[in-house]
FIFI-608121 format. One line per field, with one value per residue (C-alpha): residue number from 1; residue in three letters; x, y, z negated. Coordinates in Angstrom, 3 decimals. Last residue first. Layout:
REM residues N
seq: (NUM	...)
type: (ALA	...)
xx: (X	...)
yy: (Y	...)
zz: (Z	...)
REM end
This chain:
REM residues 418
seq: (418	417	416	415	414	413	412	411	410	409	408	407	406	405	404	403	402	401	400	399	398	397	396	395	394	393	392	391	390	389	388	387	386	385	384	383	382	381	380	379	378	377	376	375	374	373	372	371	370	369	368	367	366	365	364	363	362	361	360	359	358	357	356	355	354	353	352	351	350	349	348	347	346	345	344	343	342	341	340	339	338	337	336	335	334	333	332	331	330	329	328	327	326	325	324	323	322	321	320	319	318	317	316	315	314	313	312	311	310	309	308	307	306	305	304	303	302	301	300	299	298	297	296	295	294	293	292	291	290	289	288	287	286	285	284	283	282	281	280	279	278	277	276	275	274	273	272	271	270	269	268	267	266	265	264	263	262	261	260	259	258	257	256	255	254	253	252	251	250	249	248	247	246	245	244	243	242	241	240	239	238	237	236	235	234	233	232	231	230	229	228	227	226	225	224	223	222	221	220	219	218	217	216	215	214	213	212	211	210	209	208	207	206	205	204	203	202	201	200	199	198	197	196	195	194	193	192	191	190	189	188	187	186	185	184	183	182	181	180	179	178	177	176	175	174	173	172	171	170	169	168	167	166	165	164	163	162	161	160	159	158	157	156	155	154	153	152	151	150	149	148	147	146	145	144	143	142	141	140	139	138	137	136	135	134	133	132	131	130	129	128	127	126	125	124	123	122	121	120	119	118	117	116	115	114	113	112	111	110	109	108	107	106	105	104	103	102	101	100	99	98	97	96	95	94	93	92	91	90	89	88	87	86	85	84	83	82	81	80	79	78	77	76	75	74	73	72	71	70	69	68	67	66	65	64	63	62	61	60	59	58	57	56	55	54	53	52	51	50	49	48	47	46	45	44	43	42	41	40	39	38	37	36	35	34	33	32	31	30	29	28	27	26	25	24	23	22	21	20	19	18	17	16	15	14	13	12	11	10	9	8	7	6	5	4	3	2	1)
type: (UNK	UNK	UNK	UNK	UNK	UNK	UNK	UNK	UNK	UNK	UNK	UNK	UNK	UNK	UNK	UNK	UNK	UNK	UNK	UNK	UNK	UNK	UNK	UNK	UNK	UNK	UNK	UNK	UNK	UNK	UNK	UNK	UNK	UNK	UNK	UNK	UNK	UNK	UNK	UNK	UNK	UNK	UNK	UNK	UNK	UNK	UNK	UNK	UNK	UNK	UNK	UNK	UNK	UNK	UNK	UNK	UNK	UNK	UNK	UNK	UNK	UNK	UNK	UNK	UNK	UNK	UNK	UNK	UNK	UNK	UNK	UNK	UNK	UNK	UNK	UNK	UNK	UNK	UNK	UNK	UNK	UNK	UNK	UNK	UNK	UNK	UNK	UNK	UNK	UNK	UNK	UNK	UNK	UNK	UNK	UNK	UNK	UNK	UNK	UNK	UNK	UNK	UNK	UNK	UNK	UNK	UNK	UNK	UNK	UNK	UNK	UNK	UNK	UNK	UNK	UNK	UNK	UNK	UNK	UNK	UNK	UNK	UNK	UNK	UNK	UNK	UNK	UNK	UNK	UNK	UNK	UNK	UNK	UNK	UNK	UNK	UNK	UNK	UNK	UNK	UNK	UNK	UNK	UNK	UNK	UNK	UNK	UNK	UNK	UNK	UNK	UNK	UNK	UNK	UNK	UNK	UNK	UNK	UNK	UNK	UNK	UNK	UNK	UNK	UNK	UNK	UNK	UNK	UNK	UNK	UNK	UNK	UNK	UNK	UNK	UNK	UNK	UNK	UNK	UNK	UNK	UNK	UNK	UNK	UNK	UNK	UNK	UNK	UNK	UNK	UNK	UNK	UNK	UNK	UNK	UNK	UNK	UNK	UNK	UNK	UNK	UNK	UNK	UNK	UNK	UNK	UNK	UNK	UNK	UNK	UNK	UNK	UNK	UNK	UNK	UNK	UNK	UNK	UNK	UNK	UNK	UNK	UNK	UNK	UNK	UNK	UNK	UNK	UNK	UNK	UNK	UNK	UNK	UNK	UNK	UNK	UNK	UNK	UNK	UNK	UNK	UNK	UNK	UNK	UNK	UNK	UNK	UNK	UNK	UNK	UNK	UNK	UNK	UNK	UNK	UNK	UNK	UNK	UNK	UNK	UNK	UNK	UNK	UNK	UNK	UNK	UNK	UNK	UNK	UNK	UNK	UNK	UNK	UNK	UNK	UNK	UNK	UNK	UNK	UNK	UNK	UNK	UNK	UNK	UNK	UNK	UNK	UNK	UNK	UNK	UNK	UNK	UNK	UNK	UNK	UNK	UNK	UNK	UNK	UNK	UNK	UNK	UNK	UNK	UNK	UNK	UNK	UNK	UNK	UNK	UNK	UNK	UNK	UNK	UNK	UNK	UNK	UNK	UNK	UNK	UNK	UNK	UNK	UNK	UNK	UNK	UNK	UNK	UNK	UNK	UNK	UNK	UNK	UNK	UNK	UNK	UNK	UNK	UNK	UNK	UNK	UNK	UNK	UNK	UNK	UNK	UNK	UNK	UNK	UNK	UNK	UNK	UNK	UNK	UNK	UNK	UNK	UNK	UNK	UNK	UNK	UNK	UNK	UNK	UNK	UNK	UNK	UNK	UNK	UNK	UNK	UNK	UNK	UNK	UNK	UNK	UNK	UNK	UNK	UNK	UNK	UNK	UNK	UNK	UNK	UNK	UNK	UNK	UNK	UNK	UNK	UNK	UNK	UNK	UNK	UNK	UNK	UNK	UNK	UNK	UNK	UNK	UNK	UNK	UNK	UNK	UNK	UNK	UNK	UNK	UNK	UNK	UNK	UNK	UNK	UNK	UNK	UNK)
xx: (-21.900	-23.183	-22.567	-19.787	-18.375	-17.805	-16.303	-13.946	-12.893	-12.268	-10.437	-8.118	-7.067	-6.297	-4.204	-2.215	-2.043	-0.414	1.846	2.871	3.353	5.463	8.153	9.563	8.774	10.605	7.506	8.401	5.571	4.957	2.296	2.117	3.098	-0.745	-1.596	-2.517	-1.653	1.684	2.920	4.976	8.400	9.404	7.081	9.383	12.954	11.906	11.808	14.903	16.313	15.176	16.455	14.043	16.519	19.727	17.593	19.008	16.440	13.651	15.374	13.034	10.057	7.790	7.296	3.404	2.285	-1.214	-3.497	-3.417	-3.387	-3.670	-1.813	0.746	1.049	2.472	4.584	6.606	6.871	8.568	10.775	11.332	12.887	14.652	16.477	17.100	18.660	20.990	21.978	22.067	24.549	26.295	27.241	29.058	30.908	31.825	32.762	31.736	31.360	27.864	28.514	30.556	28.286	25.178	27.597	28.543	24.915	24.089	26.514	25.216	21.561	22.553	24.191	28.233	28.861	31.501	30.827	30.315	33.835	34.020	35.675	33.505	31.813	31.737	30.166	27.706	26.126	24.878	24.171	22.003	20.316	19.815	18.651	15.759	15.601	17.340	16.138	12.906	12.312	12.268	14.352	15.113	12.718	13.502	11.512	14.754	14.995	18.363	19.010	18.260	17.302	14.328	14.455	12.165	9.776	7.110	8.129	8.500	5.176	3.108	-0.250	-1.956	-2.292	-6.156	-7.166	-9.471	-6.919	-6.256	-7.617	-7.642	-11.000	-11.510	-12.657	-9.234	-6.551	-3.242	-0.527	2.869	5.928	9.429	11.633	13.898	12.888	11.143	7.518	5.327	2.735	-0.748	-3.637	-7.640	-10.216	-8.156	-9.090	-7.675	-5.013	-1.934	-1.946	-4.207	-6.453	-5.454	-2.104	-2.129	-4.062	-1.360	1.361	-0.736	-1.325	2.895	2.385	0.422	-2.247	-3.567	-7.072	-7.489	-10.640	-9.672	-7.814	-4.714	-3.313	-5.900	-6.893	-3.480	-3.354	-6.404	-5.313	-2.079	-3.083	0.017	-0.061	4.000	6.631	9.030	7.914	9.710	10.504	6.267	4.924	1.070	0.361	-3.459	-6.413	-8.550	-9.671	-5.876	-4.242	-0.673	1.856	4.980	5.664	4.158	1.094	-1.067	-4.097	-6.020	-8.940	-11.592	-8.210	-8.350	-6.455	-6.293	-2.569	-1.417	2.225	2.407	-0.256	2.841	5.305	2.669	2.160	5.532	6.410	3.062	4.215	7.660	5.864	3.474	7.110	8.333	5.094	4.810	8.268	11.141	12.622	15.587	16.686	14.855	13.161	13.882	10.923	9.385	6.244	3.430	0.947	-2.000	-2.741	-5.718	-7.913	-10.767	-11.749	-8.636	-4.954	-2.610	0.392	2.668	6.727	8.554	12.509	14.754	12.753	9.570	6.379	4.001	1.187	-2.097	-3.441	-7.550	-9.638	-13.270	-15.108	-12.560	-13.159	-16.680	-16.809	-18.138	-21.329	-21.686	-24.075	-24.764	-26.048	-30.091	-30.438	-28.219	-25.030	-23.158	-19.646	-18.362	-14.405	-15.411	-17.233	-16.206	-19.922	-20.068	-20.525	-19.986	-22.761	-21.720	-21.389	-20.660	-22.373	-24.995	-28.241	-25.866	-25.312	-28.905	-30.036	-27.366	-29.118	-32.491	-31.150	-29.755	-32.820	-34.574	-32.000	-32.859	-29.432	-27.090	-24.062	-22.350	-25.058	-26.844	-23.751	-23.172	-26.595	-26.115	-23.168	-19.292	-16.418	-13.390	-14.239	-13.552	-14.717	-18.465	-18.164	-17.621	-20.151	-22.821	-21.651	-21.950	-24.977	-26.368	-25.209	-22.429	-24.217	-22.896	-20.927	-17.806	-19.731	-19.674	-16.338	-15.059	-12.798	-11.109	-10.079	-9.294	-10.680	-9.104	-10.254	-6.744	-3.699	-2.390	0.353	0.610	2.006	4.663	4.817	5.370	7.803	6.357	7.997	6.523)
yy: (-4.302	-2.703	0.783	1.343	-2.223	-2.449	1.160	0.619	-2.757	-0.332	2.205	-1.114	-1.455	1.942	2.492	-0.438	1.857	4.432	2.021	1.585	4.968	5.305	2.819	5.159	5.704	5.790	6.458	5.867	5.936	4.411	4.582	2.025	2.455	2.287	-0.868	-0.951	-4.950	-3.856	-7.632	-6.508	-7.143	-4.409	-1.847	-3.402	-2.827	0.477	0.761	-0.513	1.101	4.601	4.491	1.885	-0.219	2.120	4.913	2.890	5.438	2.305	0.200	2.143	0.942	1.602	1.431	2.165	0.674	3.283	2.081	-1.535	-4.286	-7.267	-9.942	-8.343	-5.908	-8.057	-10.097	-6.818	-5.774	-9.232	-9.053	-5.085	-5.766	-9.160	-6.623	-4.332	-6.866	-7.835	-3.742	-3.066	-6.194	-4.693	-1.535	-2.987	-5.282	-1.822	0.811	3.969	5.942	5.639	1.877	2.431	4.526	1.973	-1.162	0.938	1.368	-2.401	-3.365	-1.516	-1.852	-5.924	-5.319	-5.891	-8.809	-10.463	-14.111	-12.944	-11.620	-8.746	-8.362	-5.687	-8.063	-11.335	-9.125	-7.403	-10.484	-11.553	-7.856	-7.569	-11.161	-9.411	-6.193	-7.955	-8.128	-11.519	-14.061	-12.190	-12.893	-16.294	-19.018	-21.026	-22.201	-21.898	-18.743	-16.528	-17.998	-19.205	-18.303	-20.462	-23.488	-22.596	-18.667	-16.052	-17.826	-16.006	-15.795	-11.689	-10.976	-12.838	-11.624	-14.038	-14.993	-13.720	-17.597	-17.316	-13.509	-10.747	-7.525	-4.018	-2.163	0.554	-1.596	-3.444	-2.804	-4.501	-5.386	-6.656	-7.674	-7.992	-8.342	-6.823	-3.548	-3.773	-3.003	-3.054	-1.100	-1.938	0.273	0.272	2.361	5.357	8.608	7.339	5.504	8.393	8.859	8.774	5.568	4.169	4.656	3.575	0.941	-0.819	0.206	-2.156	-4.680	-4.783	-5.486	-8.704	-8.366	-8.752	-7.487	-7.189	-6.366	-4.856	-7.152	-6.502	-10.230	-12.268	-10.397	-10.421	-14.305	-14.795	-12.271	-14.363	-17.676	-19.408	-21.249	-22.178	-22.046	-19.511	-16.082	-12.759	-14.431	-15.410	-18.193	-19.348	-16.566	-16.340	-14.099	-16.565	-13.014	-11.837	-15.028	-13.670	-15.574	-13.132	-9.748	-7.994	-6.117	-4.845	-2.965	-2.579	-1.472	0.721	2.344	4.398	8.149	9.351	9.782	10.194	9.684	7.318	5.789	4.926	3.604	1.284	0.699	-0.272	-2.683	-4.728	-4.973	-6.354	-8.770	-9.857	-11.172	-12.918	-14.780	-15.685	-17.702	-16.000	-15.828	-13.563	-10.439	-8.186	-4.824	-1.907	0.726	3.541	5.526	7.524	9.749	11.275	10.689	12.340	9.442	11.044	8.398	9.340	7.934	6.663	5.269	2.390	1.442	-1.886	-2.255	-4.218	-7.062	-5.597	-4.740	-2.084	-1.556	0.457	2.042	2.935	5.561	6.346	9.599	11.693	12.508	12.907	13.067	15.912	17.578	21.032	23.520	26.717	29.852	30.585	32.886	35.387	35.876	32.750	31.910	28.984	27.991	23.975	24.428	28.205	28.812	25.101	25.683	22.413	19.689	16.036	12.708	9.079	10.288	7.664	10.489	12.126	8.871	8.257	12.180	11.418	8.350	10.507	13.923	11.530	9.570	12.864	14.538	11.564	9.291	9.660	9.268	12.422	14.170	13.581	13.843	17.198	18.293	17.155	19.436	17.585	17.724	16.433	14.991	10.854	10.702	12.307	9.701	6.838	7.944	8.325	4.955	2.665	4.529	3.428	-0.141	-1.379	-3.809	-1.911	1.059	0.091	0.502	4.365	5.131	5.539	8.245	6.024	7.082	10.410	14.082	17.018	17.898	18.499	16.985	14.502	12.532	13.271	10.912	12.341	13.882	11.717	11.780	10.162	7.238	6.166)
zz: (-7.008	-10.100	-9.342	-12.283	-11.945	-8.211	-8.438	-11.167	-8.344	-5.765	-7.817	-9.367	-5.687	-5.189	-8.369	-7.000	-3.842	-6.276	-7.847	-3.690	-3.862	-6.911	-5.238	-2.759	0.614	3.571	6.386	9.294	12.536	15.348	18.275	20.496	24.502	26.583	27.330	31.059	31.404	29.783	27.523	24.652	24.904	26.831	23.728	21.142	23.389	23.599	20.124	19.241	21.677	20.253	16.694	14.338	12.411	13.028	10.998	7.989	5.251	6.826	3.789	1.385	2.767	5.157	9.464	10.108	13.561	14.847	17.117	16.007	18.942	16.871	18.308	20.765	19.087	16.040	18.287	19.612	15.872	15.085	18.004	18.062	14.034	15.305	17.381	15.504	12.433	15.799	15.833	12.171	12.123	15.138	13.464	10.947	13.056	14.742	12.390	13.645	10.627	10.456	10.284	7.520	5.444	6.262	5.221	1.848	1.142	1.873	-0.521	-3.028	-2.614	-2.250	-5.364	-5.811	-8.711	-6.606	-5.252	-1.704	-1.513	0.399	4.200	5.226	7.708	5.863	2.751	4.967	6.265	3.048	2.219	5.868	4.294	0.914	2.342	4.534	8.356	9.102	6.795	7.080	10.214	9.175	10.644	7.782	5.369	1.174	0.904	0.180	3.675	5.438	9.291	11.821	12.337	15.037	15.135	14.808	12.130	10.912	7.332	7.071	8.903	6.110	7.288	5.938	2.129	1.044	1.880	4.953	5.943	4.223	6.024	4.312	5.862	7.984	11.247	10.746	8.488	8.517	5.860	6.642	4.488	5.109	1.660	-0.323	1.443	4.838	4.849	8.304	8.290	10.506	11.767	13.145	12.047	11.277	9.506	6.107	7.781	7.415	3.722	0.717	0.739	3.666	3.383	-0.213	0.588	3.661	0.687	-1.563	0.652	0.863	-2.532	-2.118	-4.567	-7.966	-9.324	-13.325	-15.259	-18.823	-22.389	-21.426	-22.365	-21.525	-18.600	-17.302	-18.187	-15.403	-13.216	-12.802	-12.319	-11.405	-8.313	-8.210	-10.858	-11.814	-10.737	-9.649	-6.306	-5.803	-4.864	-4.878	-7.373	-8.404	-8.413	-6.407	-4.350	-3.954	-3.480	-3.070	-1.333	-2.569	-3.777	-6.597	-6.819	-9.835	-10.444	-14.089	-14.641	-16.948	-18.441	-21.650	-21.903	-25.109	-24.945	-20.840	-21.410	-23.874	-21.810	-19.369	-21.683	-22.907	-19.652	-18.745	-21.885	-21.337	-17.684	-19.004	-21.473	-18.651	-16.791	-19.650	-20.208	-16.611	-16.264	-15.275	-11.381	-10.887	-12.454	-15.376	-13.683	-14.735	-16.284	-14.298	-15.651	-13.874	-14.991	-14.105	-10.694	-8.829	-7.574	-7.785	-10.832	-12.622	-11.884	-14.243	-12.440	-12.655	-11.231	-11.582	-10.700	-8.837	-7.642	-8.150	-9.881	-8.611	-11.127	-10.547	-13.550	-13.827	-15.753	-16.038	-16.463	-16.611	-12.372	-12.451	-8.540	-6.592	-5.148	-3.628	-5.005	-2.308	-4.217	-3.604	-1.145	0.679	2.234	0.799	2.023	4.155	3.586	3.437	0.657	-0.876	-2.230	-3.512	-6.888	-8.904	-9.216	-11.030	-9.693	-11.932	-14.914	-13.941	-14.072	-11.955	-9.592	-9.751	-8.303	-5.584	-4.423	-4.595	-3.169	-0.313	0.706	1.054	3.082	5.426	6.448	9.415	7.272	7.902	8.757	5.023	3.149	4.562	3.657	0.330	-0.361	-0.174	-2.496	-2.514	0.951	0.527	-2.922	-1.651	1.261	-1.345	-3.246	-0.670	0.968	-2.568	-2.853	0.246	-0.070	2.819	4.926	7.875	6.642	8.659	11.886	10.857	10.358	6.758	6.126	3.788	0.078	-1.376	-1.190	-3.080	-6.348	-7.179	-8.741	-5.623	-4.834	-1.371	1.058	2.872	6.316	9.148	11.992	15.303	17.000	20.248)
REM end
């Protein structure tokens, strides 16, 4: 059932980062790709390590490794202290690790309220990070690249010197991570909009776009709670309701890169309106400006008044604390949906481990006990053993940091020529 989690780490060391990769998800995967990625993964790791790990000769590792040296992509530290072992005798141990200055990449997080970046080195260790506000509405593209232009240069201001082999960015919406384009997004005007495209243009380094709920789905997987596990989901409730899933240690997307659209599965047939346009959507009934909609009838507030959903929702989470019952009873119904939609997305993928994120998971009414157990009654038993959950109320630098993710895995590509 629900589990407490400690936070993800933003970390300064030449500590390990990215998926713990389990074997079947090295299939097809090239050896050096898997000898660097396993080197990332520990920190640091001696060949003989690398060799058990991934069931390889220690000959076919000292060559691989000899290439990414010769690359400048791996370098030799002492490894007397690997993994707490000391030497006695011989030659000393030499451990391998990743060239961390050697390349650079930022990872983006732009949203409704605000828009968040980091720096982060090859090892993933971050750098930097910068914060700027976000303008309101829908703009058209232009306006939008000028605010990301406006938050890096803030955040290389930071980090002087420092030059980026890739760029990372996620924003919410249909997302068409592989096409690199925008089918609909709230911070956009318009529809299909080729984002990558004009974010090449304009920054002038390789660009990947995605979902930003992929990008808290990464950042778990990349530095938090997934990187041992094969198989896991999160669920994101903040402005909107977003999903992202991993299967066989890798993010999953979907034909068209736009599945996984949790928030506009539809919960109820004419129901509630959509920031999407459709009605029904779990969304509609889960997100702050639907609870704020709902909040204004309840408290008595005029929905015309200037108040921010964060405001208004604030005020609705202090009076239902208080005891105040139509308060209470719209964290209660938004409960509900919340074990509906969860309930559903057991039932369809099975994940071992159901991350709840967001800032809106601080309203502890929206997973307390009933609203679990009322997720695991829905789903159908047959021997399944109750789901693990966890909440993790997160705030927006780590999903910049799975943006820095993203733009790792494309550095990566580039600097072993896949």
């Amino acid at each position: 059932m629900f589990e407490p989690a400690d936070p993800v780490v933003l970390r300064d060391g030449p500590q390990g980062v990215g998926p713990v990769m389990p074997a079947l998800s090295r299939i097809q995967t090239p050896l050096r790709r898997q000898v660097f990625d396993h080197v990332r993964a520990q920190g640091r790791a001696a060949r003989a390590d690398v060799a058990r790990a991934l069931g390889i000769s220690a000959a076919s590792v000292t060559a691989t490794t000899a290439e990414l040296i010769a690359l400048g992509l791996l370098r030799e530290v002492d490894g007397a202290s690997l993994d707490g072992r000391e030497a006695t005798r011989g030659r000393p141990p030499v451990a391998l690790e990743i060239v961390p200055e050697g390349r650079c990449v930022i990872g983006v997080k732009l949203g409704d309220e605000r828009h968040t970046a980091v720096l982060a080195d090859f090892g993933g260790r971050i750098l930097a990070d910068a914060a700027r506000a976000a303008s309101p509405g829908r703009r058209p593209l232009d306006e939008l690249l000028d605010e990301v232009e406006a938050l890096v240069a803030d955040l290389r201001s930071r980090a002087p010197g420092r030059t980026a082999a890739a760029l990372g960015i996620g924003l919410p919406g249909l997302v068409e991570h592989h096409a690199g384009q925008v089918a609909w997004s709230p911070l956009l005007e318009g529809t299909g909009i080729a984002l990558r495209e004009a974010c090449v243009a304009r920054f002038g380094v390789p660009v990947q776009i995605d979902n930003d709920s992929n990008l808290l789905t990464l950042a778990e997987l990349w530095f938090g709670a997934g990187r041992a596990l094969s198989d896991f989901a999160v669920v994101t409730i903040e402005h909107g309701v977003g999903m992202g899933l991993v299967q066989g240690g890798r993010l999953f997307r979907g034909a068209g890169g736009m599945g996984l659209e949790i928030g506009h599965t539809k919960v109820r047939l004419d129901g509630a309106l959509c920031r999407c346009g459709q009605r029904g959507c779990l969304e509609a009934y889960l997100a702050d400006y639907a609870l704020a909609r709902e909040a204004a009838t309840a408290l008595g507030r005029d929905p015309r008044q200037s108040q921010s959903p964060r405001s208004m929702l604030e005020t609705l989470f202090s009076e239902a604390k208080s005891g105040h019952e139509a308060a209470r009873e719209i964290f209660a119904r938004a409960g509900r949906y919340l074990a509906l939609g969860l309930a559903n997305l057991v039932q369809m993928f099975d994940p071992g481990l159901v991350i709840l994120s967001g800032e809106r998971m601080r309203y502890d009414f929206l997973y307390a006990d009933e609203v679990l157990a009322e997720m695991q009654r829905l789903v159908l038993p047959a021997g399944r053993l109750p789901v693990r959950v966890e909440v993790h109320a997160w705030g927006d630098l780590v999903w910049a940091q799975g943006a820095a993710a993203l733009a790792l895995i494309a550095a990566t590509d580039e600097a072993l020529g896949a």
